[in-house]
ZADODREN-46060 format. One record per residue (C-alpha): z negated, x negated, y negated; residue number from 1; residue in one letter. Coordinates in Angstrom, 3 decimals. Example, Ala and Ser with C-alpha at 12.3 -4.5 7.8 and 13.67 -1.06 7.14 Angstrom:
BEGIN
+----------+----------+----------+-----+------+
!       up !     east !    north ! seq ! type !
+----------+----------+----------+-----+------+
!   -7.800 !  -12.300 !    4.500 !   1 !    a !
!   -7.140 !  -13.670 !    1.060 !   2 !    s !
+----------+----------+----------+-----+------+
This chain:
BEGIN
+----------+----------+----------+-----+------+
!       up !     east !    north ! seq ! type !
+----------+----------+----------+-----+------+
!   70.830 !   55.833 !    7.354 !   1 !    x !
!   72.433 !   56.339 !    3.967 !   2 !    x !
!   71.589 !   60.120 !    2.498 !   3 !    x !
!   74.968 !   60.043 !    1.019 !   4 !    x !
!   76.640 !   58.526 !    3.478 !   5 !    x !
!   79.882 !   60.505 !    4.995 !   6 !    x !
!   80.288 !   60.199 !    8.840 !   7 !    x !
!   83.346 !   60.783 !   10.321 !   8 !    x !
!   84.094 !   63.798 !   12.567 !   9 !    x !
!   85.786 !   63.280 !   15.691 !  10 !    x !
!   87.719 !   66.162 !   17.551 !  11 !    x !
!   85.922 !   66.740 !   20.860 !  12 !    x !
!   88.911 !   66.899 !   23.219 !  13 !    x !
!   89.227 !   69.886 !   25.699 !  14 !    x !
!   90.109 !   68.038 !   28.482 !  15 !    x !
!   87.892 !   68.201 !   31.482 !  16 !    x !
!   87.267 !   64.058 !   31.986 !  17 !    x !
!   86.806 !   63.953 !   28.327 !  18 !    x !
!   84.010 !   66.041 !   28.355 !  19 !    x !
!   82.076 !   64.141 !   30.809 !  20 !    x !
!   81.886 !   61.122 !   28.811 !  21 !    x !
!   81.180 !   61.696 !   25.232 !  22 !    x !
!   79.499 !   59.097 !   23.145 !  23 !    x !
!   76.612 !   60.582 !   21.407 !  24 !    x !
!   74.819 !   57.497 !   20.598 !  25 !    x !
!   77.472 !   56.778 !   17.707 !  26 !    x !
!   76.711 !   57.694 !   14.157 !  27 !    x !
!   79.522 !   60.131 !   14.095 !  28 !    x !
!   79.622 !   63.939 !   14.157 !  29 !    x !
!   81.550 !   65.775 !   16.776 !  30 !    x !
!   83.430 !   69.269 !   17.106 !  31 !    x !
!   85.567 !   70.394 !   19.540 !  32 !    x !
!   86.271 !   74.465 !   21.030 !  33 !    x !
!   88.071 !   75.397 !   23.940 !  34 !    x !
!   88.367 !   77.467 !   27.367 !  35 !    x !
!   86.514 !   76.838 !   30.415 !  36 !    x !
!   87.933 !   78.663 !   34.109 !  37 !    x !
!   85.576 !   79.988 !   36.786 !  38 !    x !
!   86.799 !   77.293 !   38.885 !  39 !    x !
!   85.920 !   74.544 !   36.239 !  40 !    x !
!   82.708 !   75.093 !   36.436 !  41 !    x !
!   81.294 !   74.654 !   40.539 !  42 !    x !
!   77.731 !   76.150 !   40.035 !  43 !    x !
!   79.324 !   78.724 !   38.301 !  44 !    x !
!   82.124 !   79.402 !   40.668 !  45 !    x !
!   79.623 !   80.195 !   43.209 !  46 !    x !
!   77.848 !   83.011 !   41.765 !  47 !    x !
!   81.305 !   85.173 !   41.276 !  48 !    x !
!   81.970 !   87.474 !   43.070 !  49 !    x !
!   85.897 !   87.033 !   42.349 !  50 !    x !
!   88.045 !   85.774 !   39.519 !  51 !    x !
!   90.113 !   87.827 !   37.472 !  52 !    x !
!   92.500 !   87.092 !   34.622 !  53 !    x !
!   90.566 !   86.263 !   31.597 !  54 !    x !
!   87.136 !   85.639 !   33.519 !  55 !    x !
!   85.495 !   82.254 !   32.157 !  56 !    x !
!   84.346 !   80.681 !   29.119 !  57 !    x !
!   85.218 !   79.692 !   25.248 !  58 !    x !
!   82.875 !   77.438 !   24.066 !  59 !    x !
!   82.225 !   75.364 !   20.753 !  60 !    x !
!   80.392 !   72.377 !   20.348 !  61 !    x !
!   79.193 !   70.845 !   16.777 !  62 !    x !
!   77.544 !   68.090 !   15.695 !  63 !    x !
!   75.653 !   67.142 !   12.676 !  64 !    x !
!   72.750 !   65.109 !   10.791 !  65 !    x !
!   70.631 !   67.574 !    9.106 !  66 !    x !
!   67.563 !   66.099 !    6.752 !  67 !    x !
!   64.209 !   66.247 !    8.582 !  68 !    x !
!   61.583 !   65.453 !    5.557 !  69 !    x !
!   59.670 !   62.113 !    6.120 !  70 !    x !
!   61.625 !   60.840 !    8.763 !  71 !    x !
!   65.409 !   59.649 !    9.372 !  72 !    x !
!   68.212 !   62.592 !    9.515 !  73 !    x !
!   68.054 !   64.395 !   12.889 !  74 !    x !
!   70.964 !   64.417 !   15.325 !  75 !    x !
!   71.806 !   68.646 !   15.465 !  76 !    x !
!   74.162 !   69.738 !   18.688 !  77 !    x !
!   74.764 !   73.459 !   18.249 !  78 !    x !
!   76.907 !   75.428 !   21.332 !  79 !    x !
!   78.221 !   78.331 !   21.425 !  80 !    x !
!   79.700 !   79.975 !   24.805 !  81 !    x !
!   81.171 !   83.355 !   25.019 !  82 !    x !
!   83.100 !   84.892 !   28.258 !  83 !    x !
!   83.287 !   87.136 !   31.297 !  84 !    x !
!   81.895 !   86.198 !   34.978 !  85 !    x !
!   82.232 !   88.740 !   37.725 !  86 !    x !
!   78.775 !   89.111 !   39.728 !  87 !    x !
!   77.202 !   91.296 !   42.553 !  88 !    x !
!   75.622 !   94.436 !   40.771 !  89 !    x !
!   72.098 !   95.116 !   42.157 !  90 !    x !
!   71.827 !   98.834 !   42.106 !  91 !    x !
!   75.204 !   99.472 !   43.934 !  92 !    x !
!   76.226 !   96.515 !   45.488 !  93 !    x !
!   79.350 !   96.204 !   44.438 !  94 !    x !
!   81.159 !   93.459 !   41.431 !  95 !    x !
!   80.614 !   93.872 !   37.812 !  96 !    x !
!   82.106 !   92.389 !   34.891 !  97 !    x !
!   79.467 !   91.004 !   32.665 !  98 !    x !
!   79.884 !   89.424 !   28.576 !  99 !    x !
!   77.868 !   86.784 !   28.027 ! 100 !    x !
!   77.426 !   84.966 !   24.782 ! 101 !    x !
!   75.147 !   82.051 !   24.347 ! 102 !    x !
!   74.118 !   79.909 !   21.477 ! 103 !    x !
!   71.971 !   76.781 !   21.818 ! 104 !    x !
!   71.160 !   74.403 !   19.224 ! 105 !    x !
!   69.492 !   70.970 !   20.528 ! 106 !    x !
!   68.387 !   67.888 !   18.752 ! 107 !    x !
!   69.702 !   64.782 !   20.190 ! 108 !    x !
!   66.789 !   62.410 !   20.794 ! 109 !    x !
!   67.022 !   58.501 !   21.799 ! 110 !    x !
!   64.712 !   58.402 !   24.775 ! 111 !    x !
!   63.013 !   60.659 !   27.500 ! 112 !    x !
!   59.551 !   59.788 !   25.738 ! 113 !    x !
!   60.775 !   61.593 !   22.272 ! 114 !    x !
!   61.966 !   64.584 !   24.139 ! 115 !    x !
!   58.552 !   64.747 !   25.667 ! 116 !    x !
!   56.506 !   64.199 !   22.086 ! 117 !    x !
!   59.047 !   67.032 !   20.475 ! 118 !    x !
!   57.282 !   69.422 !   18.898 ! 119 !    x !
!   56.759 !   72.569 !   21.982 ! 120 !    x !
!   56.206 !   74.691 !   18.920 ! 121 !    x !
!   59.855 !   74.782 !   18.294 ! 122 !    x !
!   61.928 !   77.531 !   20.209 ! 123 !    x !
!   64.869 !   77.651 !   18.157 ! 124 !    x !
!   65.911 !   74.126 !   19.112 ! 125 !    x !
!   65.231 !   71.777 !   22.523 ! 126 !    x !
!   65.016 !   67.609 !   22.798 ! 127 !    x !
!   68.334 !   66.795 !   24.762 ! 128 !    x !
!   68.509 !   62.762 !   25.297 ! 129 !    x !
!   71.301 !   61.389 !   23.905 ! 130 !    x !
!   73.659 !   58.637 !   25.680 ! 131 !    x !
!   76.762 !   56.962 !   25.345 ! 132 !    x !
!   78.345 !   58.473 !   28.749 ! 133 !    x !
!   76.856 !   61.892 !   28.189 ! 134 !    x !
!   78.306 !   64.715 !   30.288 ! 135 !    x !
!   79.084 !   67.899 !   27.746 ! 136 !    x !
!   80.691 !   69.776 !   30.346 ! 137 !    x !
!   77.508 !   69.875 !   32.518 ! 138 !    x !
!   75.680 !   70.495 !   29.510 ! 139 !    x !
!   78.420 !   73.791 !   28.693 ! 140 !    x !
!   77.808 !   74.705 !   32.606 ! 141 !    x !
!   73.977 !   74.759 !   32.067 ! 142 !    x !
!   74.329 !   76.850 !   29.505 ! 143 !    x !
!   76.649 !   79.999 !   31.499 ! 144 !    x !
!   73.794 !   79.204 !   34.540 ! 145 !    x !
!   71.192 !   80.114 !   31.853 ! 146 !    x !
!   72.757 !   82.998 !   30.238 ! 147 !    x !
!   73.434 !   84.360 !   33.611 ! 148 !    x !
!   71.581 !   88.263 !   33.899 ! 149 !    x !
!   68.449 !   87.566 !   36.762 ! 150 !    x !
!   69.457 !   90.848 !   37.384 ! 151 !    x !
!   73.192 !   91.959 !   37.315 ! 152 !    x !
!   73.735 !   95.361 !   37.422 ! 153 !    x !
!   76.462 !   97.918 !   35.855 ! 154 !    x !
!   75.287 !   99.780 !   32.076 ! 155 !    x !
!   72.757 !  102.975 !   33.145 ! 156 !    x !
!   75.232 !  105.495 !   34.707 ! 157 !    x !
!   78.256 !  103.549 !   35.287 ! 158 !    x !
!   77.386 !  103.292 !   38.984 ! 159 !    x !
!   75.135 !  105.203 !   41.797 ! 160 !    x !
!   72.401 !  103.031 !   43.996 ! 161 !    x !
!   73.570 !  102.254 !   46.985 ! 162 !    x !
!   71.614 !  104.529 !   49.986 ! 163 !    x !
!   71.604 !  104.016 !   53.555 ! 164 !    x !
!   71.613 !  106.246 !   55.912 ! 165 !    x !
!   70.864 !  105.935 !   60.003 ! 166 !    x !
!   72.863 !  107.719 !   62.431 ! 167 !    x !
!   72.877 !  108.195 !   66.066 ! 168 !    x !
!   75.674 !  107.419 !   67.555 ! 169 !    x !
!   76.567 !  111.230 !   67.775 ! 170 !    x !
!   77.396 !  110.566 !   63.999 ! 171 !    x !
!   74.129 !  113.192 !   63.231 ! 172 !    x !
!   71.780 !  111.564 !   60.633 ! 173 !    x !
!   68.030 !  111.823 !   61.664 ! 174 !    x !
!   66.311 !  114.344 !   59.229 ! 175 !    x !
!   63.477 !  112.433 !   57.847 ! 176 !    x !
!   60.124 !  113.978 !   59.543 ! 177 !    x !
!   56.817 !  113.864 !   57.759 ! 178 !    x !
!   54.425 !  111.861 !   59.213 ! 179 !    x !
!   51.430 !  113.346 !   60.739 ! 180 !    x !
!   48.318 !  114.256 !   58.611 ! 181 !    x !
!   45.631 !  111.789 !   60.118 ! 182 !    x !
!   42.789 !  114.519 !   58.952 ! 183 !    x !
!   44.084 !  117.221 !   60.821 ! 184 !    x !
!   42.202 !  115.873 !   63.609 ! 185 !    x !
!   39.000 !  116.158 !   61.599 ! 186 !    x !
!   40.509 !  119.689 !   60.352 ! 187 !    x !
!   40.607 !  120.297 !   64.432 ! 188 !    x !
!   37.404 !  119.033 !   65.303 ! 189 !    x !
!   35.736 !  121.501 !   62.523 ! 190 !    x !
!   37.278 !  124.267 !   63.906 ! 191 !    x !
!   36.375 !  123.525 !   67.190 ! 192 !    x !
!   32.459 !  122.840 !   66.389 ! 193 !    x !
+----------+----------+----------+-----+------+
C-alpha cells in the first residue's frame, strides 16, 4: 500500500442489518456512532433486570491504517461504548443502575493464524479477523458483555445487605443459641475425678 495514499472513509450506518455485514476486508476506513436499546442487544437483554428510559448504549466505531515499522500499515478498529444497564445488586438484592464505558482498540488481521502469532505482549490492542460479512453489532454486544461488573452492587452505603431471618409460624424469630462448648465435657470429667 501507498504511504501517501488517501483512503476513503465510509459512514458506518446505524442501522441494525447494516451493522451485521460490514466489509472490513476493503482498503477503506470506516466511522460510524450511534445508540444501541437493551432490547437490541439479546445477551444483553437478559442480564437486566428491567429497562428504563435512557438504559442502553452509544457507541463509536473508527477505523484506520496506522504505520507499523517494517511491515505494511496495520488495520486499527478503535470502539468506544458508553451507557446505563439495570442489573441485580449483590449485597441487597434488589436493581441498580450501573455506567459503563468501554474502549477497545483491535487490529484487524487477515486470518485466524495471524491472530494466533500476534504479539501476547500487547494488552492495549487484540487480533480481531477481519471479513467481508463481519458482524459489528456482535462485536459492540461483546463489548457491554465484557464491561459488565462480575459483581454488581450499589456505591458503599447506598444500600443495606439483605438478612434473613427464620420465624415460626407464631411470627417469633428464634434467638440464635450458642452452640455447646464440646470441652465442657472434659471441664466435667475434671471435676468429677
Amino acid at each position: 500500500m501507498n504511504r501517501n495514499q488517501v483512503l476513503p472513509q465510509v459512514e458506518l450506518s446505524a442501522d441494525l442489518g447494516a451493522l451485521r455485514k460490514v466489509d472490513l476486508c476493503a482498503h477503506q476506513a470506516y466511522k460510524g456512532h450511534g445508540f444501541l436499546n437493551i432490547q437490541d442487544l439479546p445477551r444483553v437483554a437478559q442480564e437486566a433486570t428491567s429497562v428504563e428510559d435512557g438504559d442502553g448504549f452509544d457507541w463509536s466505531v473508527v477505523t484506520h491504517f496506522e504505520e507499523s515499522p517494517g511491515s505494511e500499515p496495520r488495520h486499527i478498529m478503535d470502539i468506544e461504548l458508553k451507557g446505563r444497564i439495570h442489573l441485580l445488586c449483590q449485597r441487597c438484592l434488589k436493581e441498580c443502575p450501573n455506567e459503563l464505558t468501554q474502549k477497545s482498540r483491535f487490529v484487524l488481521v487477515g486470518s485466524e493464524a495471524e491472530a494466533d502469532s500476534f504479539p501476547i505482549e500487547d494488552d492495549l490492542q487484540e487480533p480481531l479477523v477481519a471479513s467481508q460479512h463481519f458482524d459489528v453489532l456482535e462485536l459492540l454486544e461483546d463489548e457491554v458483555l465484557l464491561s459488565l461488573p462480575l459483581i454488581p452492587k450499589h456505591p458503599d452505603g447506598a444500600c443495606q445487605a439483605q438478612v434473613a431471618t427464620f420465624a415460626d409460624q407464631s411470627g417469633e424469630t428464634d434467638s440464635l443459641e450458642k452452640p455447646p462448648n464440646p470441652f465442657n465435657i472434659l471441664k466435667n470429667m475434671k471435676k468429677s475425678s
